[in-house]
N, CA, C and O atoms as a GROMACS GRO file, in nm:
protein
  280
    1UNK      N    1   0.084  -0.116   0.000
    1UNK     CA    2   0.000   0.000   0.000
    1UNK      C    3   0.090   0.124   0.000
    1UNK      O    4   0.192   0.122   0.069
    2UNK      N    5   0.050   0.259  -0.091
    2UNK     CA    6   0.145   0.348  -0.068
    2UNK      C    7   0.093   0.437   0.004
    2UNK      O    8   0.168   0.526   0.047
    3UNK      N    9  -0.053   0.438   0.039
    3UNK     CA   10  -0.100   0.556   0.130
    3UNK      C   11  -0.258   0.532   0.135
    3UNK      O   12  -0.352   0.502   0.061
    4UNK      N   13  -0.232   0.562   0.251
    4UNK     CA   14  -0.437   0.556   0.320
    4UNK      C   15  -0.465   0.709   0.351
    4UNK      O   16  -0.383   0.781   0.409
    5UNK      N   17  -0.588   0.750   0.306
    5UNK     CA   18  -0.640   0.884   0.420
    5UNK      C   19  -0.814   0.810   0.476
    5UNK      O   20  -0.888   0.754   0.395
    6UNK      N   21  -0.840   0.822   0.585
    6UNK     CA   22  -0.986   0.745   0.657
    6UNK      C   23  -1.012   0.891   0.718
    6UNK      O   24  -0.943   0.976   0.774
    7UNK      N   25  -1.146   0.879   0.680
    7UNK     CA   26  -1.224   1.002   0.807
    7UNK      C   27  -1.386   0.952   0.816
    7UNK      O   28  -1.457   0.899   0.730
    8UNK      N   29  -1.412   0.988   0.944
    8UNK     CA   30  -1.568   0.900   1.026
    8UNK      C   31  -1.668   1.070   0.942
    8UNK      O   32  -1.637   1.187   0.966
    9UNK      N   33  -1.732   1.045   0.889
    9UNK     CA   34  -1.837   1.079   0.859
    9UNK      C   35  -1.986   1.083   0.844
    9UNK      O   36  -2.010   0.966   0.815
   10UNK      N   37  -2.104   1.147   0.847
   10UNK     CA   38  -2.220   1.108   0.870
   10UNK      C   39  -2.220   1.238   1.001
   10UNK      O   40  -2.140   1.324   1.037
   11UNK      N   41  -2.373   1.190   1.050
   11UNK     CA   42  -2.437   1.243   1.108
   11UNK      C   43  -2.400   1.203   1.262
   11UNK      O   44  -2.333   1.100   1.260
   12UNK      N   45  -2.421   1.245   1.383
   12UNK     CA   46  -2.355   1.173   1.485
   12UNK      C   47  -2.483   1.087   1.530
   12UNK      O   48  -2.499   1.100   1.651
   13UNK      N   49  -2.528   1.047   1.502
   13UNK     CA   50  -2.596   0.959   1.521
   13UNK      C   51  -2.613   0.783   1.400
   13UNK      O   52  -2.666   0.673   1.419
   14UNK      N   53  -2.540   0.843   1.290
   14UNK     CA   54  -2.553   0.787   1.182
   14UNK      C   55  -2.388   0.761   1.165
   14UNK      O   56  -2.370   0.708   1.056
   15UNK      N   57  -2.298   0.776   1.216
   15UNK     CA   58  -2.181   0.807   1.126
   15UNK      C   59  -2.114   0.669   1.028
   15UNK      O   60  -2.130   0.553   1.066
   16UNK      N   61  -2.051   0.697   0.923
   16UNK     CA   62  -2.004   0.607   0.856
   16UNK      C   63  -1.849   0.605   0.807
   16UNK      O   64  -1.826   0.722   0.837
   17UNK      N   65  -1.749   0.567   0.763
   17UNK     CA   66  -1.662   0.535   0.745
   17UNK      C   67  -1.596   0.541   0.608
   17UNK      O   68  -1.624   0.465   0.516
   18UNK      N   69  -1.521   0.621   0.603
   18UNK     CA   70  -1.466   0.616   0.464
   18UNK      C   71  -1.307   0.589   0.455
   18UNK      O   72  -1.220   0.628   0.533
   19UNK      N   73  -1.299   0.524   0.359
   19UNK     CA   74  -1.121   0.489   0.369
   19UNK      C   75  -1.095   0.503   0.201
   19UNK      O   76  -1.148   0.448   0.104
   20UNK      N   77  -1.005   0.586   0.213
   20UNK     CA   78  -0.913   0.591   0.064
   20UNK      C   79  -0.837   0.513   0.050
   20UNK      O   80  -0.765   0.530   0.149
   21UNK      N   81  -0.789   0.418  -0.016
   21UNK     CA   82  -0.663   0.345   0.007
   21UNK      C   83  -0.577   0.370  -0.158
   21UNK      O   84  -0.621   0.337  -0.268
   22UNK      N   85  -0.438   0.445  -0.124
   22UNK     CA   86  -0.360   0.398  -0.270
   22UNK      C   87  -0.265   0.300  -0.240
   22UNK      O   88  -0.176   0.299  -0.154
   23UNK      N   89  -0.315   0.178  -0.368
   23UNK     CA   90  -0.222   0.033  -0.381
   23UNK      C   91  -0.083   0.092  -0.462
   23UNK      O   92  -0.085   0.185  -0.543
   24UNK      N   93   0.007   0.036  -0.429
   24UNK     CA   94   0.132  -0.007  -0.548
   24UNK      C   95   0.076  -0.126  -0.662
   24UNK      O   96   0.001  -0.223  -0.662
   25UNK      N   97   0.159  -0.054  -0.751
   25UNK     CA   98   0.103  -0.156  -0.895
   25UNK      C   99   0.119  -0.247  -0.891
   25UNK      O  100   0.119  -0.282  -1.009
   26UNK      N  101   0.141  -0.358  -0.812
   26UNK     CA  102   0.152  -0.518  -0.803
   26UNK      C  103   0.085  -0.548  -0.657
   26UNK      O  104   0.075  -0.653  -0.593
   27UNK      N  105   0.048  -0.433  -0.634
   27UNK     CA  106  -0.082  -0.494  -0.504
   27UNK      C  107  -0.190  -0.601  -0.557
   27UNK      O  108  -0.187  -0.641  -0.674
   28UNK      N  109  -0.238  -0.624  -0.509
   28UNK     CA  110  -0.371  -0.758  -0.512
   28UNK      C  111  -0.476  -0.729  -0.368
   28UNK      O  112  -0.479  -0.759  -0.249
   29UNK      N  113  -0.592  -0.617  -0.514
   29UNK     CA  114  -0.717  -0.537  -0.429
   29UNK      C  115  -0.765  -0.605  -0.360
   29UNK      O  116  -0.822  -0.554  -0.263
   30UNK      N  117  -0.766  -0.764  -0.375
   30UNK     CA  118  -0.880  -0.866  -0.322
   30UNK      C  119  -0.812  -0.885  -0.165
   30UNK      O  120  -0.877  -0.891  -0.061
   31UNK      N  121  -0.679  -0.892  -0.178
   31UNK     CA  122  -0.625  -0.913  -0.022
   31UNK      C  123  -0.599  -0.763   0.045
   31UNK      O  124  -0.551  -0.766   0.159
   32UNK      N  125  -0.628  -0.612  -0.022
   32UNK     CA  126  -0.613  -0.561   0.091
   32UNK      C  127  -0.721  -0.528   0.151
   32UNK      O  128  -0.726  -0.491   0.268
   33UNK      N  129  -0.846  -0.541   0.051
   33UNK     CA  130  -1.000  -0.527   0.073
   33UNK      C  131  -0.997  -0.650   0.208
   33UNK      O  132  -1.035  -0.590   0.309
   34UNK      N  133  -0.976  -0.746   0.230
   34UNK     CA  134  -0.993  -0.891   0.286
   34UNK      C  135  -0.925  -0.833   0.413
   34UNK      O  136  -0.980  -0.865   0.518
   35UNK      N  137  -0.792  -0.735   0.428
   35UNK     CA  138  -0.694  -0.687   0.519
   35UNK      C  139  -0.807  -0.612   0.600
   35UNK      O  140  -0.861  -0.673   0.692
   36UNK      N  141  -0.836  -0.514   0.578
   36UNK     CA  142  -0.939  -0.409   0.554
   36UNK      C  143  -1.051  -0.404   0.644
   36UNK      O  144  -1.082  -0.335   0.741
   37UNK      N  145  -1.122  -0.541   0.553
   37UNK     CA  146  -1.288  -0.550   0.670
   37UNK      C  147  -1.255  -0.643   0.794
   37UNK      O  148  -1.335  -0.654   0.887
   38UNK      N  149  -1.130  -0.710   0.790
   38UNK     CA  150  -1.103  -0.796   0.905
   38UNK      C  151  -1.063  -0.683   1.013
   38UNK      O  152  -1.145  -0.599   1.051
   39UNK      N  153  -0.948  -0.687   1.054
   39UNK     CA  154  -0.883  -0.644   1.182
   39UNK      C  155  -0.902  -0.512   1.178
   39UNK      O  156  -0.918  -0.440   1.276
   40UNK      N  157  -0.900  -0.476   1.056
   40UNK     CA  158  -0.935  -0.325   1.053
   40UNK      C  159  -1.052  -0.227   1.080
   40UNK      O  160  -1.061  -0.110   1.116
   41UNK      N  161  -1.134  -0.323   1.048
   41UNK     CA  162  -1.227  -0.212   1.054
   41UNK      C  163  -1.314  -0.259   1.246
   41UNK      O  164  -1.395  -0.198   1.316
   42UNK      N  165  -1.228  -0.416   1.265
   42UNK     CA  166  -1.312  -0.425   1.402
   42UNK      C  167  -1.250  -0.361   1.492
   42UNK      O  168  -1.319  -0.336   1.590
   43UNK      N  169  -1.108  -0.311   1.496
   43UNK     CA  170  -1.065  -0.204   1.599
   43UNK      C  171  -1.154  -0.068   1.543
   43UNK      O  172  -1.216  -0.022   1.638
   44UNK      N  173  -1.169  -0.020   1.467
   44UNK     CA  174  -1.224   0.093   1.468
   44UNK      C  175  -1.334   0.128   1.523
   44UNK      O  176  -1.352   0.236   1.580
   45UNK      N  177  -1.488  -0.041   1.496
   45UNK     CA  178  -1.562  -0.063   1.580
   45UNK      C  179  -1.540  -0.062   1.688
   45UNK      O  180  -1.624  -0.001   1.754
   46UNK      N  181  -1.430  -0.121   1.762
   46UNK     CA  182  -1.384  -0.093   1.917
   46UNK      C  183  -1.380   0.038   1.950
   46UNK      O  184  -1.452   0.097   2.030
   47UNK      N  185  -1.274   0.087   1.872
   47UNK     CA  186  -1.247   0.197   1.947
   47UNK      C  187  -1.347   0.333   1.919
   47UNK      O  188  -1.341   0.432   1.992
   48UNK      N  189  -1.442   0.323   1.799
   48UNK     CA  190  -1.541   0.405   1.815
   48UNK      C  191  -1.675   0.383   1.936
   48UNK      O  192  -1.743   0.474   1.984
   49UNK      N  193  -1.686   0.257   1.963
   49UNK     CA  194  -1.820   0.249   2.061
   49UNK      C  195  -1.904   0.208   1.934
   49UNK      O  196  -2.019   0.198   1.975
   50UNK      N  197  -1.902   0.176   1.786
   50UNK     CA  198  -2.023   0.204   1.739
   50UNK      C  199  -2.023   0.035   1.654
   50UNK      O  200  -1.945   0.005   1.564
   51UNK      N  201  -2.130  -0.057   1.714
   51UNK     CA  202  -2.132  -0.162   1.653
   51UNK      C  203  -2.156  -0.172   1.474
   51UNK      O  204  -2.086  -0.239   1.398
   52UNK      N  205  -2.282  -0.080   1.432
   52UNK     CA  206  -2.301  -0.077   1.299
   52UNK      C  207  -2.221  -0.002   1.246
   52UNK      O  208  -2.276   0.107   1.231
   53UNK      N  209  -2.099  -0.003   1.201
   53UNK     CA  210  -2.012   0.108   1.130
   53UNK      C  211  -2.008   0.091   0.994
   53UNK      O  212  -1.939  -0.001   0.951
   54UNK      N  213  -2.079   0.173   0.905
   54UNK     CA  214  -2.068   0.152   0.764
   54UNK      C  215  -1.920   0.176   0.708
   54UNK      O  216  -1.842   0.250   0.768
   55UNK      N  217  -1.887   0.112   0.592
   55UNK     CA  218  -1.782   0.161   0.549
   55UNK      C  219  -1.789   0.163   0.432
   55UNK      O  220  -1.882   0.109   0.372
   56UNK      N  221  -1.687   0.231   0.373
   56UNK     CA  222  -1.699   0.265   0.238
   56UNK      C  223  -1.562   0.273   0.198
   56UNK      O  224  -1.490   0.357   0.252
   57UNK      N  225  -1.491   0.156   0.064
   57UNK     CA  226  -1.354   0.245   0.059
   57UNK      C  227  -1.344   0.270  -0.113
   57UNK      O  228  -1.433   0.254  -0.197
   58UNK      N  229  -1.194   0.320  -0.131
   58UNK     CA  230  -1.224   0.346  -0.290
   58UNK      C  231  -1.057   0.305  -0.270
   58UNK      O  232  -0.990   0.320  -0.168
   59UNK      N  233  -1.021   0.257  -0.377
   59UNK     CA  234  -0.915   0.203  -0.408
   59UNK      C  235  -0.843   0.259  -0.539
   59UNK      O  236  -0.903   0.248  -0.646
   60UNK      N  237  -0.716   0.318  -0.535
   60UNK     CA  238  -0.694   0.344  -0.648
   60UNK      C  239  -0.511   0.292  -0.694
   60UNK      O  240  -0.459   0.258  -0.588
   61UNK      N  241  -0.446   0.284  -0.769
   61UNK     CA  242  -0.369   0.273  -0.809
   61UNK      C  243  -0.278   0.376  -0.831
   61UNK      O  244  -0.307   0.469  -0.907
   62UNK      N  245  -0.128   0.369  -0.748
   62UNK     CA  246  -0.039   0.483  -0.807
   62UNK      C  247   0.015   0.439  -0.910
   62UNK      O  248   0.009   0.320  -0.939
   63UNK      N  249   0.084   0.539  -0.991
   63UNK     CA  250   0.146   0.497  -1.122
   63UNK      C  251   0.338   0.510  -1.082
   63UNK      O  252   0.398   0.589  -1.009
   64UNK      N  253   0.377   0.416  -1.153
   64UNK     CA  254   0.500   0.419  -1.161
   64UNK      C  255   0.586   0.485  -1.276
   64UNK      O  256   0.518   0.488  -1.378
   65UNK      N  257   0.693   0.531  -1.293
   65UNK     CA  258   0.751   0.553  -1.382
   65UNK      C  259   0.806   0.451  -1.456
   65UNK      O  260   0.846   0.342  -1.417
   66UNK      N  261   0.804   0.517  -1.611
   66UNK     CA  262   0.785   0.401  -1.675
   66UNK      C  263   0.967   0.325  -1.753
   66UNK      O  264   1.064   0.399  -1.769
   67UNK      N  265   0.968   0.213  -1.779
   67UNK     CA  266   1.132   0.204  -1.774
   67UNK      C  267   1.161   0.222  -1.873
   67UNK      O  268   1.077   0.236  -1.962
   68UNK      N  269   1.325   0.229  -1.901
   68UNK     CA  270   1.322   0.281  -2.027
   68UNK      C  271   1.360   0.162  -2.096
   68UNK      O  272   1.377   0.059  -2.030
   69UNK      N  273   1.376   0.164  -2.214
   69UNK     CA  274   1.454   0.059  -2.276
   69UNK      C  275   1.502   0.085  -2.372
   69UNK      O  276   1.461   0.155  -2.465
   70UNK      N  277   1.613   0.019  -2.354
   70UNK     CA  278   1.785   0.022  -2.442
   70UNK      C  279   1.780  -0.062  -2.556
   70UNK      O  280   1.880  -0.076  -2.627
   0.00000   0.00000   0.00000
């Protein structure tokens, strides 16, 4: 992963969860999505107090520079 930004959003009664995540180009979305709703998001449930925590993420890809060839 090269970078996350998360912020709790919604209503305070409603709030929900958003996570940005940027992969490196040989990431594999399926295991960090899998990373993600496991351990991750149940500490957040912990440590918010809030059993129903929606989440929401968006996943995107950084780009690399490209090589050259000789």
């Amino acid at each position: 992963m090269a970078g996350c930004r998360v912020a709790l959003r919604g209503r305070r009664d409603a709030p929900a969860l958003r996570v940005h995540l940027e992969l490196e180009p040989h990431a594999v979305p399926s295991d960090t999505l899998a990373a993600l709703a496991g351990p991750v998001l149940e500490h957040a449930r912990a440590s918010t107090g809030l059993t129903p925590l929606p989440a929401g993420a968006r996943l995107a890809v950084t780009s690399h520079p490209a090589s050259r060839v000789t």
